[in-house]
Gaussian input, Z-matrix of N, CA and C with variables (Angstrom, degrees):
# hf/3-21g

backbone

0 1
 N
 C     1     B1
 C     2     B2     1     A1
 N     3     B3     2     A2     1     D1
 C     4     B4     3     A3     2     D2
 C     5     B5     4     A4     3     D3
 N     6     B6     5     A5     4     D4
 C     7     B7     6     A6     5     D5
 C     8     B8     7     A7     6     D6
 N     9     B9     8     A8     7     D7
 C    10    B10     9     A9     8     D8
 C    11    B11    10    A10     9     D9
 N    12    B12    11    A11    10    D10
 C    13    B13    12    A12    11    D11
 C    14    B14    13    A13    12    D12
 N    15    B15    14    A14    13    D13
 C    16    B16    15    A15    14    D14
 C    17    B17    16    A16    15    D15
 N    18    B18    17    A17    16    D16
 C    19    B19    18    A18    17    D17
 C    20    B20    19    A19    18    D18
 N    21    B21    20    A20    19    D19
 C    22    B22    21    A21    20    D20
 C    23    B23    22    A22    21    D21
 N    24    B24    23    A23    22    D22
 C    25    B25    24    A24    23    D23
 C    26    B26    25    A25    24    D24
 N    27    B27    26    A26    25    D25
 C    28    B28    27    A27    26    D26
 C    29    B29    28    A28    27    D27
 N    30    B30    29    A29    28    D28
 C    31    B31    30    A30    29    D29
 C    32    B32    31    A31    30    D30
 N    33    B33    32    A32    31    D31
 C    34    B34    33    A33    32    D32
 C    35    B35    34    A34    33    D33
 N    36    B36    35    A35    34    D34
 C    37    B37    36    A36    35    D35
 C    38    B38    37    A37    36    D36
 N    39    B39    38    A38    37    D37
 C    40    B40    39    A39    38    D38
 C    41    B41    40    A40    39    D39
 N    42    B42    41    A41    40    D40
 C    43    B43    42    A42    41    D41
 C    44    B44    43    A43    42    D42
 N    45    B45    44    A44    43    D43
 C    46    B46    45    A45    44    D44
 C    47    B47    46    A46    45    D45
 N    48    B48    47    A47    46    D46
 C    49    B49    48    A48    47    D47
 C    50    B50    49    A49    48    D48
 N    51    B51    50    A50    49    D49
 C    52    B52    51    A51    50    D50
 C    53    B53    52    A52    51    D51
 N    54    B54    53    A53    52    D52
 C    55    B55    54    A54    53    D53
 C    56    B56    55    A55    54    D54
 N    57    B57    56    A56    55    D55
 C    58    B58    57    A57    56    D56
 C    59    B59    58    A58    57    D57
 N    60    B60    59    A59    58    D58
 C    61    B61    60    A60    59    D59
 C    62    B62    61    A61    60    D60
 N    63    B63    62    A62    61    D61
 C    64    B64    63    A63    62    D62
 C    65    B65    64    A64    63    D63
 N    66    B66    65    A65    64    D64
 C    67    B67    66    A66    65    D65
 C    68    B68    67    A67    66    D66
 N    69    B69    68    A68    67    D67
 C    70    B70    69    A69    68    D68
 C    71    B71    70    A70    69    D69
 N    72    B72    71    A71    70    D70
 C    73    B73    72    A72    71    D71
 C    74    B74    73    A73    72    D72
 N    75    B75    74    A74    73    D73
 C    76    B76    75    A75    74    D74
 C    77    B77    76    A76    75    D75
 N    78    B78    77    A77    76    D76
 C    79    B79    78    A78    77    D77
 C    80    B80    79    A79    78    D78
 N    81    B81    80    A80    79    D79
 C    82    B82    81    A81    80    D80
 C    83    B83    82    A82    81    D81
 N    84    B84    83    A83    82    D82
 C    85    B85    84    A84    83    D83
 C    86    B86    85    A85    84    D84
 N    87    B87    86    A86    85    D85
 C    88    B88    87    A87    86    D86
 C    89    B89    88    A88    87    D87
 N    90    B90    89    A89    88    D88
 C    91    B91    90    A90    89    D89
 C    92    B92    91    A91    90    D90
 N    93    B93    92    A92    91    D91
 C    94    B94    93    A93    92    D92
 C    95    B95    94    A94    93    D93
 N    96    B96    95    A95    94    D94
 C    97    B97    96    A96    95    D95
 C    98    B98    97    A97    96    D96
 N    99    B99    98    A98    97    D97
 C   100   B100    99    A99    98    D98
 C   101   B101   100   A100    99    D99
 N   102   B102   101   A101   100   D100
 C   103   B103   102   A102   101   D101
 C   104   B104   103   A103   102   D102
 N   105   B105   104   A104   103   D103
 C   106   B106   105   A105   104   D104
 C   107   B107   106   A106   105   D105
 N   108   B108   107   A107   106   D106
 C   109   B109   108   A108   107   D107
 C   110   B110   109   A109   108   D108
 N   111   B111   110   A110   109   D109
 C   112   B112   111   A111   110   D110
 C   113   B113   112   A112   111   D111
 N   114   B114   113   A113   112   D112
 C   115   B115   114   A114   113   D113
 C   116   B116   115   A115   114   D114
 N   117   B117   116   A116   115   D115
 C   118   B118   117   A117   116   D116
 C   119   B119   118   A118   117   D117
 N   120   B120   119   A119   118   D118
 C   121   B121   120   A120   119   D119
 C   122   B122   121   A121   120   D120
 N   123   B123   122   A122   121   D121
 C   124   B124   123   A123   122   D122
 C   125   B125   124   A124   123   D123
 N   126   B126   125   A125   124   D124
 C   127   B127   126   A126   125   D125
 C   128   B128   127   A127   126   D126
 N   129   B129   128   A128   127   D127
 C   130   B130   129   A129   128   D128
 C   131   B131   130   A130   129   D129
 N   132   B132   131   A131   130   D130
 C   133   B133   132   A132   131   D131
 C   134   B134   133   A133   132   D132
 N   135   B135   134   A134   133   D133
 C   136   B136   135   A135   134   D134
 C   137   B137   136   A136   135   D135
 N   138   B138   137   A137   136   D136
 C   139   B139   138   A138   137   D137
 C   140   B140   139   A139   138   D138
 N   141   B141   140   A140   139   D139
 C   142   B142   141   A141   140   D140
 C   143   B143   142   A142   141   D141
 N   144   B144   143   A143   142   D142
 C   145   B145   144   A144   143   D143
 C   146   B146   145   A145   144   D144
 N   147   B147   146   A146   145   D145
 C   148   B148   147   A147   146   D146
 C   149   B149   148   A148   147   D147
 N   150   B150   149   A149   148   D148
 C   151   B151   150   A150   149   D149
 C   152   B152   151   A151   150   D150
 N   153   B153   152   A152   151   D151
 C   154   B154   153   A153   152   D152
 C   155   B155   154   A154   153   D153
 N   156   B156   155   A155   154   D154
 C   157   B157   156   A156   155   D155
 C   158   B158   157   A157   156   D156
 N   159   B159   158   A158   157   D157
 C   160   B160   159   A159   158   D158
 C   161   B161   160   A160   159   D159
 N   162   B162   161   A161   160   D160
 C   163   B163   162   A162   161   D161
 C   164   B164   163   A163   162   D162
 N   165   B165   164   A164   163   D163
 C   166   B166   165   A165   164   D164
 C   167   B167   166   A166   165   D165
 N   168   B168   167   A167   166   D166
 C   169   B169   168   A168   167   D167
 C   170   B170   169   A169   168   D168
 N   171   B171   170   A170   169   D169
 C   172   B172   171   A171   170   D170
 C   173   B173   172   A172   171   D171
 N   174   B174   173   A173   172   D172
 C   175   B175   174   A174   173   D173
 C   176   B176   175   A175   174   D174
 N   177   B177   176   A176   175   D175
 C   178   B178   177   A177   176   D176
 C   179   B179   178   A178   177   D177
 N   180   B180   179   A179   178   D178
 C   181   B181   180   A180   179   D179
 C   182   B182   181   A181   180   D180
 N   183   B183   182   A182   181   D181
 C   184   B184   183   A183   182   D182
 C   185   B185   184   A184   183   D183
 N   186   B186   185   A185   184   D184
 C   187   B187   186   A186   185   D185
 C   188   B188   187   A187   186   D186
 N   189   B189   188   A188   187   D187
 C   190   B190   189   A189   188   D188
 C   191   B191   190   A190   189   D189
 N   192   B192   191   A191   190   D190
 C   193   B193   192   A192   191   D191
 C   194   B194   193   A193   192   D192
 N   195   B195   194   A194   193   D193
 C   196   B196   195   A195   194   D194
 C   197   B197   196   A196   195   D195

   B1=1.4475
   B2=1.5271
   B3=1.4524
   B4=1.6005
   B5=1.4159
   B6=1.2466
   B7=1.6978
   B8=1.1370
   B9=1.3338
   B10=1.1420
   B11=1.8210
   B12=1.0431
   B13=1.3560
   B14=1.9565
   B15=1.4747
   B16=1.7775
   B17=2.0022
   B18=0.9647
   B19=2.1048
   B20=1.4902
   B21=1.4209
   B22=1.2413
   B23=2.0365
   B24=1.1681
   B25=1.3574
   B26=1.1554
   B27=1.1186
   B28=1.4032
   B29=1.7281
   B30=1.2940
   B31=1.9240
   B32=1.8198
   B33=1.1273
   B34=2.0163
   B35=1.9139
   B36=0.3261
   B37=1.9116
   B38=1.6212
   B39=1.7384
   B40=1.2130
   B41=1.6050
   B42=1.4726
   B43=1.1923
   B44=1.3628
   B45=1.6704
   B46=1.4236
   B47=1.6717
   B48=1.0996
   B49=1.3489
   B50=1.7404
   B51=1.8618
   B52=1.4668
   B53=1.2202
   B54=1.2448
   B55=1.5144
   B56=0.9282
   B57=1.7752
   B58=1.6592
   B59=1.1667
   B60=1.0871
   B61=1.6303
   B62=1.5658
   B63=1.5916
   B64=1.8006
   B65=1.9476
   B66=1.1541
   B67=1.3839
   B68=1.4526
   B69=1.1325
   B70=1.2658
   B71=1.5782
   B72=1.5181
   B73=1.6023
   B74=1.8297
   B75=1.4520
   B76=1.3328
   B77=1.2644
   B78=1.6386
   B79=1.4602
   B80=1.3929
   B81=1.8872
   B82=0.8140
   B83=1.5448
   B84=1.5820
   B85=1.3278
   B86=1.7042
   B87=1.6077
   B88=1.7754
   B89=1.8180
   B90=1.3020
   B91=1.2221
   B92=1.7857
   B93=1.3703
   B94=1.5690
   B95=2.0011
   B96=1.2269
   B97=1.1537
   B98=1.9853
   B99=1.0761
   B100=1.5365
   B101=1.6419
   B102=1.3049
   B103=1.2847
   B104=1.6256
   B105=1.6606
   B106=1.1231
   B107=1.3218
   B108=1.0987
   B109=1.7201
   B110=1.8232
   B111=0.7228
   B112=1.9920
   B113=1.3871
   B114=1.7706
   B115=1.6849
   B116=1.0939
   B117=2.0068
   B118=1.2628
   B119=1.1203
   B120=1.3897
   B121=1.0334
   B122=1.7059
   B123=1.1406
   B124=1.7032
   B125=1.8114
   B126=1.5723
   B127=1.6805
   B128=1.2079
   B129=1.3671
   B130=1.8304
   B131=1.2434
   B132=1.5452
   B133=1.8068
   B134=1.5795
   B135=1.3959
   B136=1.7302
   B137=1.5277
   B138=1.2369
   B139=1.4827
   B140=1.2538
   B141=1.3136
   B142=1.9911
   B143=1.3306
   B144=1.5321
   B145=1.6292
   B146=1.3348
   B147=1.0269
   B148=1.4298
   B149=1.4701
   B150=1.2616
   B151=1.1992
   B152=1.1828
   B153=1.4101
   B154=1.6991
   B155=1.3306
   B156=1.4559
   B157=1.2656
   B158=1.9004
   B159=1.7594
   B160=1.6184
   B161=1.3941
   B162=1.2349
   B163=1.7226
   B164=2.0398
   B165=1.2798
   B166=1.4235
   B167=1.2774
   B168=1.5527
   B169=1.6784
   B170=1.5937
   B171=1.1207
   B172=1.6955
   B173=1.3543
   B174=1.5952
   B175=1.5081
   B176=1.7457
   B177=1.3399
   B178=1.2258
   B179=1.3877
   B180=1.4216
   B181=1.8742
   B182=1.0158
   B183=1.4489
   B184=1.4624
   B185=2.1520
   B186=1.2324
   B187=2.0378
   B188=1.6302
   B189=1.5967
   B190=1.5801
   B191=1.8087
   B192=1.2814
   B193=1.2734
   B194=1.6329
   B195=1.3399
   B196=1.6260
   B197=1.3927
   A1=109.23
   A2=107.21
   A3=92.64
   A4=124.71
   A5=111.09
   A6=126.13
   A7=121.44
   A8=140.10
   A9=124.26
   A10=112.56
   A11=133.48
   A12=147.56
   A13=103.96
   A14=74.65
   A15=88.87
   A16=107.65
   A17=102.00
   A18=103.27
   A19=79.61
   A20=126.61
   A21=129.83
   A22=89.80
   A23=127.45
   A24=115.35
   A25=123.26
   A26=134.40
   A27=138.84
   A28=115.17
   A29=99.89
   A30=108.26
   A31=68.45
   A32=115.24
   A33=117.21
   A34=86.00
   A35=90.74
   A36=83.21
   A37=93.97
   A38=125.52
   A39=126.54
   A40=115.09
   A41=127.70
   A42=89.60
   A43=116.62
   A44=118.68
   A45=138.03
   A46=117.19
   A47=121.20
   A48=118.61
   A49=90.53
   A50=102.70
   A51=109.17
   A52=110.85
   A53=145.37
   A54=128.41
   A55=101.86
   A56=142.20
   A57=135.33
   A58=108.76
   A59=125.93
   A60=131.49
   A61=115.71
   A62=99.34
   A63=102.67
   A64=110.40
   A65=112.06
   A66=114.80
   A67=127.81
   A68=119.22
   A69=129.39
   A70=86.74
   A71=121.29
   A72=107.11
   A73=120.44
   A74=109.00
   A75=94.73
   A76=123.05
   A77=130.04
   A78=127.60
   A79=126.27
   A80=111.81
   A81=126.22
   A82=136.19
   A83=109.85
   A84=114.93
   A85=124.80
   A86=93.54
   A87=100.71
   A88=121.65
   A89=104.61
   A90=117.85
   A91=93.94
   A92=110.27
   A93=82.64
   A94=120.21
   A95=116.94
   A96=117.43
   A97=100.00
   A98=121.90
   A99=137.57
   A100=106.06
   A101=104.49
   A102=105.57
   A103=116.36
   A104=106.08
   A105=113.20
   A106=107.65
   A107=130.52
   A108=110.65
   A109=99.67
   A110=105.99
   A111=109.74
   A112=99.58
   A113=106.52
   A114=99.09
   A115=103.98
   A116=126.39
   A117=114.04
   A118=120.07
   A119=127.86
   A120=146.78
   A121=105.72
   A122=109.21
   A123=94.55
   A124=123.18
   A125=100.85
   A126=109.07
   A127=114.01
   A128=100.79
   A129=115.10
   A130=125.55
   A131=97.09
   A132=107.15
   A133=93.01
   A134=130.33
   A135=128.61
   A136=78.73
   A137=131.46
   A138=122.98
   A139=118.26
   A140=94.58
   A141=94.74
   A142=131.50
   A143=107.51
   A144=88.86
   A145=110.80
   A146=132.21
   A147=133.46
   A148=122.57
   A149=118.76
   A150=112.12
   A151=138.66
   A152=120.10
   A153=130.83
   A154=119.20
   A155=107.26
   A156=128.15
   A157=100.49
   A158=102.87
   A159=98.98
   A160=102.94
   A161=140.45
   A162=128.32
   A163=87.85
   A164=101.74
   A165=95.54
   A166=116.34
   A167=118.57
   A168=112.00
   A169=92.31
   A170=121.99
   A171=96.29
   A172=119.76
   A173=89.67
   A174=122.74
   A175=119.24
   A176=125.97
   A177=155.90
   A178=100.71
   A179=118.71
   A180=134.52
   A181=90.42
   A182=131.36
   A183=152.46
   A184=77.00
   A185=86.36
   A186=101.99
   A187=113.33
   A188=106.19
   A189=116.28
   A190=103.89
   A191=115.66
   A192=133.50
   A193=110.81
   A194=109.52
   A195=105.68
   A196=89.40
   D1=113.23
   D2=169.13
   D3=-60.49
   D4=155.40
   D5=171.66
   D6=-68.46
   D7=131.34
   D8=-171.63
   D9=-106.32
   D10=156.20
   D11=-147.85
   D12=-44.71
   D13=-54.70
   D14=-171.49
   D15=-74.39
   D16=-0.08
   D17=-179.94
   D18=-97.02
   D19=-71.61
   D20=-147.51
   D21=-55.59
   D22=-77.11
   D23=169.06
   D24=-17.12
   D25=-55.30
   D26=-174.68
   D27=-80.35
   D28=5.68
   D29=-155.54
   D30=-100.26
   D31=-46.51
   D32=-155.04
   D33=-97.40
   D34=34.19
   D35=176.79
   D36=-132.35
   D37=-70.68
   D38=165.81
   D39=-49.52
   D40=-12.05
   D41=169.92
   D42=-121.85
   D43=40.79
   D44=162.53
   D45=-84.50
   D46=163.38
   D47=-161.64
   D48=-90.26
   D49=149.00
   D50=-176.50
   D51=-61.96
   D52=-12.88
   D53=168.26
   D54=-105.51
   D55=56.39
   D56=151.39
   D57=-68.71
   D58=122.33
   D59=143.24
   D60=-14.84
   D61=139.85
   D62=161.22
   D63=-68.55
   D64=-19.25
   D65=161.18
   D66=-63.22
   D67=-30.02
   D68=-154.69
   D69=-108.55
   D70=-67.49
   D71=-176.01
   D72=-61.74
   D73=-19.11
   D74=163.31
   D75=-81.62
   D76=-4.53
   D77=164.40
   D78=-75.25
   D79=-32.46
   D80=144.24
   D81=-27.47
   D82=-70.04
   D83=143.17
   D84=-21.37
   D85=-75.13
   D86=-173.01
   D87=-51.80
   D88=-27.10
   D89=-168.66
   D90=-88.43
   D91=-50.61
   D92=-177.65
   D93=-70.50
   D94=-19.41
   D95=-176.85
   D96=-74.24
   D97=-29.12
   D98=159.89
   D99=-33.21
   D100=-71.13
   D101=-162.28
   D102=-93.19
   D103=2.11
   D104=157.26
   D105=-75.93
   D106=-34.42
   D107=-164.62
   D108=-98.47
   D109=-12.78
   D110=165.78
   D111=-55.08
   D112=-47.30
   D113=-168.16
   D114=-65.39
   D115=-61.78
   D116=-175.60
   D117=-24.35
   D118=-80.21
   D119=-150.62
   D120=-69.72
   D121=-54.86
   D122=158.54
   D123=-36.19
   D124=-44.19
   D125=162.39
   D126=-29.92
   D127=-62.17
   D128=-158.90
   D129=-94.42
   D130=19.17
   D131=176.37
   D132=62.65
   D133=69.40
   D134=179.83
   D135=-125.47
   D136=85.59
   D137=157.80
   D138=-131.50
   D139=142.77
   D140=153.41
   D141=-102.67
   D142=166.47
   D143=-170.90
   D144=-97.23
   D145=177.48
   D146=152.50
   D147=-29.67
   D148=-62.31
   D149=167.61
   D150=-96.30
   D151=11.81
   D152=126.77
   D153=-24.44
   D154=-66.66
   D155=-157.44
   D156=-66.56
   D157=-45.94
   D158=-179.70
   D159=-67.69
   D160=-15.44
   D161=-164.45
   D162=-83.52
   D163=-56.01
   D164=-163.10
   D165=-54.03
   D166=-38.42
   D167=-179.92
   D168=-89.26
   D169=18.52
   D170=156.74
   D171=-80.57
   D172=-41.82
   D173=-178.08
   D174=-57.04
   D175=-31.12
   D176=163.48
   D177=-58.41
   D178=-75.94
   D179=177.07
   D180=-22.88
   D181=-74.19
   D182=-90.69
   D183=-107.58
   D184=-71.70
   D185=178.62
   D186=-34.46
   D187=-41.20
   D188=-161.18
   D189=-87.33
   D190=-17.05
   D191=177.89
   D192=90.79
   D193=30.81
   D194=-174.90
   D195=-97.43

């Protein structure tokens, strides 16, 4: 049975220590919804390559004047 949004939230919230921060469990949060969509998209062939990634922050450098 899949999990549904609000168990899976509550699955990573219950298993943080009782004095976590509202900072800390909403990163918690952010980070797992993060690496959920890496997976999708890893699914769906959504990648870049390595050297995609170096052209664009060259390209950025290059924009920012570094």
């Amino acid at each position: 049975m899949a999990r549904t949004t609000k168990r899976t939230a509550l699955t990573i919230i219950e298993g943080m220590p009782d004095d976590a921060s509202l900072e800390q469990i909403m990163y918690g949060l952010f980070f797992r919804q993060r690496v959920e969509r890496g997976l999708r998209e890893l699914e769906h062939d959504k990648i870049v390559s390595h050297e995609e990634v170096r052209r664009s922050v060259a390209r950025w450098l290059r924009s920012s004047g570094r």
